[in-house]
C-alpha positions, 0 to 999 in steps of 0.5 A: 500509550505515551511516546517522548521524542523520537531520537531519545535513547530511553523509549517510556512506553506503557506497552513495556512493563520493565523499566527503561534502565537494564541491568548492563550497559546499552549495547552500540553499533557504529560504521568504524565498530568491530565485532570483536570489541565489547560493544560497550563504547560508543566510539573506539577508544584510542588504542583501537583495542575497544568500542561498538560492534559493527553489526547490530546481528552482534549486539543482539547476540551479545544481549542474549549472552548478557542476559545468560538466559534470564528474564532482565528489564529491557535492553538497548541496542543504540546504533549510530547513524551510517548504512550497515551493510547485511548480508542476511536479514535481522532477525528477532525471535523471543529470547530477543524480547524486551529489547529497544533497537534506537538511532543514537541521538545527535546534534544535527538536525535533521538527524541522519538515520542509520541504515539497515539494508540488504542490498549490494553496494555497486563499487563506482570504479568498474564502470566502462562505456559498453560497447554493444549498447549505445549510451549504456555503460557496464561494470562487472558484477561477479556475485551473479555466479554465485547466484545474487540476482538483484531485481530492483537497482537504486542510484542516489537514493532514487529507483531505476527502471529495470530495461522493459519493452516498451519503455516505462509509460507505454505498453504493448496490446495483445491482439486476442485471446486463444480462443473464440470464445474464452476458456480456461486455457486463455488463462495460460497465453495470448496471441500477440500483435506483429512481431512485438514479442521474439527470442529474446537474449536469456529468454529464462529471466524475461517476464511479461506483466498482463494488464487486467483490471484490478491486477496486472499479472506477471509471468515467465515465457514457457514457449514462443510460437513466432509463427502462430505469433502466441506466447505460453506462460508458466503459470496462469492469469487469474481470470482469462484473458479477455474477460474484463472489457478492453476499456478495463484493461486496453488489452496492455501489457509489457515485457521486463527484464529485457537488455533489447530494451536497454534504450533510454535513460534511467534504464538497467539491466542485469545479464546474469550468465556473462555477470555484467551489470549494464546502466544507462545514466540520466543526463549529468550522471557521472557513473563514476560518482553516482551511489548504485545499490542493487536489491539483496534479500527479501527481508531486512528484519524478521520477528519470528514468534511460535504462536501455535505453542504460544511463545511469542515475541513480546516488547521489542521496539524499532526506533529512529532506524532506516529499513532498506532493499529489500528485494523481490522475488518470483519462481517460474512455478509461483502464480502472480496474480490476485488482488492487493497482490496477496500472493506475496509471501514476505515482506521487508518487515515480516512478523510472526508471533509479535506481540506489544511492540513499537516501530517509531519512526522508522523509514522503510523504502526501496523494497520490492514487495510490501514494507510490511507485513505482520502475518499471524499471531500478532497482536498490539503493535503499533507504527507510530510517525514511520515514513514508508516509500518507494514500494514494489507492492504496498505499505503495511499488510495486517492479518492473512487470508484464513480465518482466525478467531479474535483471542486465539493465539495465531489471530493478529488484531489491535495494531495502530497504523498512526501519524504515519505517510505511506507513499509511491507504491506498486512500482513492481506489483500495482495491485499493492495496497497502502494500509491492507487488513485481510482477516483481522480485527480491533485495527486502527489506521489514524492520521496518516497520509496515503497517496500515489498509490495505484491501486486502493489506499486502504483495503479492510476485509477479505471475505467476500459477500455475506460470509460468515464467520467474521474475523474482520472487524471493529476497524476504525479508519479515520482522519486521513489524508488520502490522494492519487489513489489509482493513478489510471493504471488499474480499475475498479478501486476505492481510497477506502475499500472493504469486504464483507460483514465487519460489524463495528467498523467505522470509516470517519473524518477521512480527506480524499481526493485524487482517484483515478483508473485506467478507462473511464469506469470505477475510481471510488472514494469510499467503496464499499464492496462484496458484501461490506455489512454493519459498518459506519462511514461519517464525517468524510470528504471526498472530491475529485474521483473519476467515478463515484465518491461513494459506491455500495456494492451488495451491502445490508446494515451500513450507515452512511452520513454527514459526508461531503460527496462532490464530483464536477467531472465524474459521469456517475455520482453515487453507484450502487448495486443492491441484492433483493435478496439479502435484506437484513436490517437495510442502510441508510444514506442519510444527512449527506452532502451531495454536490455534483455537475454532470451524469445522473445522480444514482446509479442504481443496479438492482430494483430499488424498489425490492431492497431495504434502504433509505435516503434521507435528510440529504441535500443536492445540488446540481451546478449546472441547474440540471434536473435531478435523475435517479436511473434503474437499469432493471426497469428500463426506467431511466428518468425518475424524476426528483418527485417520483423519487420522493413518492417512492418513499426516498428522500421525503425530508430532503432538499434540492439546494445550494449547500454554499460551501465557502469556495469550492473551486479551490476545495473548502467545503466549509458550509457559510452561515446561513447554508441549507445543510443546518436545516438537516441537522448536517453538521460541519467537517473539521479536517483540521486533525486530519493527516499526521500530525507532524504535517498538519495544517502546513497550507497547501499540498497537492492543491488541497488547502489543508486548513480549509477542505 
């Protein structure tokens, strides 16, 4: 695939057969258009009689006239920079094919981007101090009658906390479950502490968000029992609550959408019955000056193929645009609780039926759930260069949750997340994912940056244990940059996670660093879960991880080698849970680098002694001098020494040594001439490639020196 630079108004991909000239004139969109006009100008022309159109729905309806039905080259819709206001979402279906959506190209540099949103733009001459709430101002907001109810408000471009108890950063802690001991019905409720839950104002909108350990549940009040002091919800928790230890979860969990809770700077909140808007302005706010957009709809652009009768949406790109507001959306009735939060059901950018399209440098930011979802029936689409931030769940989500075979017309497969940042994610649901692959194939995930994520980086798979058929696999995930991942709000997580038997898959020359989870258990680097079979993971880097770098969980057939693994804070370096009884082709650990201060070198959750796998041409090194320890829990046994392990059979050409990394306190890993590794034919790791390419080897960024680690 070949790309020219991105603001060009003439897109050369090879992905699009037609030539880059259409039969007519390119189509234009402008702030000052008019879509009464030709659309054929690309300013007004003096008379104001003739010029763009003001709405990019208008130019892809004037691109389905102009082609009168008949199959032409590829048409262009150029839209200038300004924000364009919808009231409904783009959307594409296949009569739209071969059609490039583009920024017009400018001067200026750097060049503002057109904005598509689906929000509402708050007038700032409304606003009056309120006289019930201290500090707090309101402005009427009369689309509330009219059934408009925004979740998410922006100023200045920058998210705002919708009012909660307690406030952001702090939680309240149930007292216990309903019943002692746990069942099914503790999905539905809890009991509650002291008086920290009561009747509040427009009860009907108020949510409370559960926190467990991988997911935080959110739900709306179907009763409140002050007396008993326990709290019904209108659909239940995944687990019960109380299942996950309260080192997982803290037992916390907080109150949305509450004006009682309109109290600190930065806060909002929407009474829709009185149709008042309240905010709290940040100090030197002036709330007659400030830009404030509530969330609209769900979806700023749809592409809407039938792939079960195999018509799709062929050769369309999205160049140069900004995708905005898009919002969330729960019903009482709709369970919200499952990880990577893949009980959502649409995204800012949803797609269905696509099939070899582009999205190049595109910005999709300020969205309530997932900016993007390509569902089924897509196939070789890339995203080249985006810029995705600022997301209630997660960035990109691939595939579903059912299994499609690879070549049938509903499977989605071959789509390139490239050279892309995917960041600030979970702000509504914290279980969203950076790059998510549920039951898809032949995906490449390159060159990206994933971080300030709270839950996984990238998440490869969906089935779990050793299931069969696989319809995940063949993904390769390398050369990324990957930090604060985790950020302690969830648990039992990884910057790399996958599921499943995914023969083909290979996880290489990946930066990670960074990753934390609520409690003291199971921040992963690499995390190779339930069942993660046939897969490569090599050449990656992993440092800073509040549990282990690298953790297998029921695995067969992996190989992992020549990764740098170093944790000088973790307890645990290097977990493993193994299954006697599944023992098809073994894995191997081999030509690793481990570099560790304290806890015990393995962990090892099964009797390694009954399961295939080998250890082997590793190094080790301890940098406290402390004697290597290789526990297994099922034995009792908890100081196997280095020998002992050695006349296992383990690690016979291994070595205990000081693998002399160039200065590893400030994170470059590069091994110094001389070093033991070479003697194990372990190799070098260039991070030089590593990230996308318009950031690479620009020094130091969050502490890592690129151009060393």
């Amino acid at each position: 695939m070949i790309f020219l630079a991105p603001r060009v108004v003439c897109v050369a991909l090879v992905l699009i057969a037609q030539a880059c000239q259409a039969q007519f004139p390119p189509f234009y969109v402008a702030t000052d258009g008019n879509d009464s006009w030709s659309g054929t100008l690309i300013r007004p022309n003096s008379n104001l009689t003739d010029g763009p159109f003001a709405t990019v729905q208008r130019a892809r309806d004037a691109v389905r006239a102009a082609r009168n039905n008949a199959t032409t080259p590829q048409a262009q819709v150029i839209v200038e920079p300004g924000t364009f206001y919808m009231t409904a979402p783009l959307v594409l279906e296949p009569q739209d094919s071969n059609t490039v959506y583009t920024a017009q190209e400018c001067p200026s540099s750097p060049c503002p981007r057109p904005v598509l949103s689906v929000g509402v733009a708050v007038g700032t001459s409304g606003w009056s101090k309120s006289s019930t709430i201290r500090d707090a101002w309101v402005t009427s907001f009369p689309q509330a009658a009219a059934g408009v109810y925004p979740h998410q408000l922006f100023v200045n471009g920058q998210r705002r906390t919708r009012a909660r108890l307690p406030d952001l950063g702090d939680y309240y802690a149930w007292e216990s479950p309903l019943h002692v001991p746990i069942d099914a019905g503790d999905c539905w409720g809890f009991v509650y502490n002291n008086t920290d839950l009561r009747p509040f104002h427009n009860m009907d909108d108020v949510n409370i968000i559960v926190y467990h350990s991988w997911t935080a549940s959110r739900h709306f009040v179907a009763s409140l029992d002050t007396g008993n002091r326990t709290v019904m919800f209108t659909t239940p928790t995944t687990n019960p609550i109380g299942t996950f230890p309260d080192s997982f979860t803290g037992r916390r969990y907080y109150v949305d959408n509450v004006i009682e809770g309109l109290d600190s700077p930065g806060e909002w909140y929407l009474d829709r019955e009185a149709a008042q808007l309240y905010y709290y302005p940040l100090a030197g706010e002036d709330v007659n000056a400030i830009d404030v957009v509530v969330a609209g709809g769900t979806e700023v652009l749809v592409l809407q193929g039938d792939p079960e009768n195999e018509i799709f949406v062929d050769n369309v790109v999205v160049q140069g645009l900004s995708l905005q507001h898009a919002d969330w959306t729960l019903a009482p009735t709709d369970h919200a609780d499952y990880q990577s939060a893949a009980f959502l059901n649409t995204s800012a950018v949803f797609a269905v039926g696509v099939r070899s399209s582009a999205f190049l440098d595109v910005e999709i930011a300020h969205v309530g759930g997932y900016a993007v979802w390509l569902e089924y029936g897509c196939s070789n689409v890339t995203f080249d260069s985006a810029s995705i931030f600022d997301m209630g769940a997660g960035g990109v989500r691939i595939g579903t949750s059912t299994v499609n075979f690879n070549g049938a017309a509903t499977a989605t497969f071959g789509v390139s997340v490239r050279n892309s940042v995917v960041t600030d994610g979970g702000h509504v649901f914290p279980e969203g994912t950076g790059v998510f692959i549920q039951m898809s194939s032949f995906n490449n995930v390159q060159n990206n940056e994933l971080s300030y994520l709270n839950y996984d980086g990238v998440s490869a798979g969906w089935q779990w244990g050793f299931q069969l058929p696989s319809t995940a696999n063949n993904n390769l995930i390398e050369y990324n940059y990957i930090h604060h991942i985790g950020q302690s709000i969830l648990t039992d997580l990884g910057a790399i996670y996958t599921l499943g038997i995914a023969p083909g898959t290979v996880v290489r020359n990946n930066l990670i660093h960074d990753v934390s989870a609520y409690g003291p258990c199971c921040a992963n680097g690499l995390y190779m879960d339930e069942g993660t079979t046939g897969t490569l993971w090599t050449d990656n880097i992993v440092y800073n991880t509040k549990a282990a770098p690298f953790h297998q969980h029921l695995g067969a057939g992996n190989l992992i080698a020549n990764n740098i693994f170093v944790s000088l804070t973790s307890v645990v370096d290097g977990v493993f849970r193994t299954d006697p009884n599944y023992l098809p082709d073994g894995w191997a650990f081999e030509r690793n680098v481990v570099y560790f201060a304290e806890g015990p070198l393995w962990f090892v959750e099964g009797l390694w002694q009954q399961t295939n796998f080998t250890f082997d041409s590793n190094v080790y090194f301890n940098t406290l001098g402390l004697s290597l320890e290789f526990p297994d829990i099922k034995t009792g046994m908890t100081n196997m020494t280095w020998t002992m392990w050695q006349a296992a059979g383990q690690d016979v050409n291994s070595l205990v040594a000081d693998p002399m990394f160039a200065d590893p306190l400030n994170f470059n890993f590069t091994f110094a001439s001389g070093s033991p590794v070479f003697e194990l034919g372990i190799t070098q790791i260039d991070t030089s490639s590593v990230g996308p390419s318009a950031t690479r080897n620009t020094g130091s960024r969050h502490g890592v020196d690129r151009k060393s680690a």
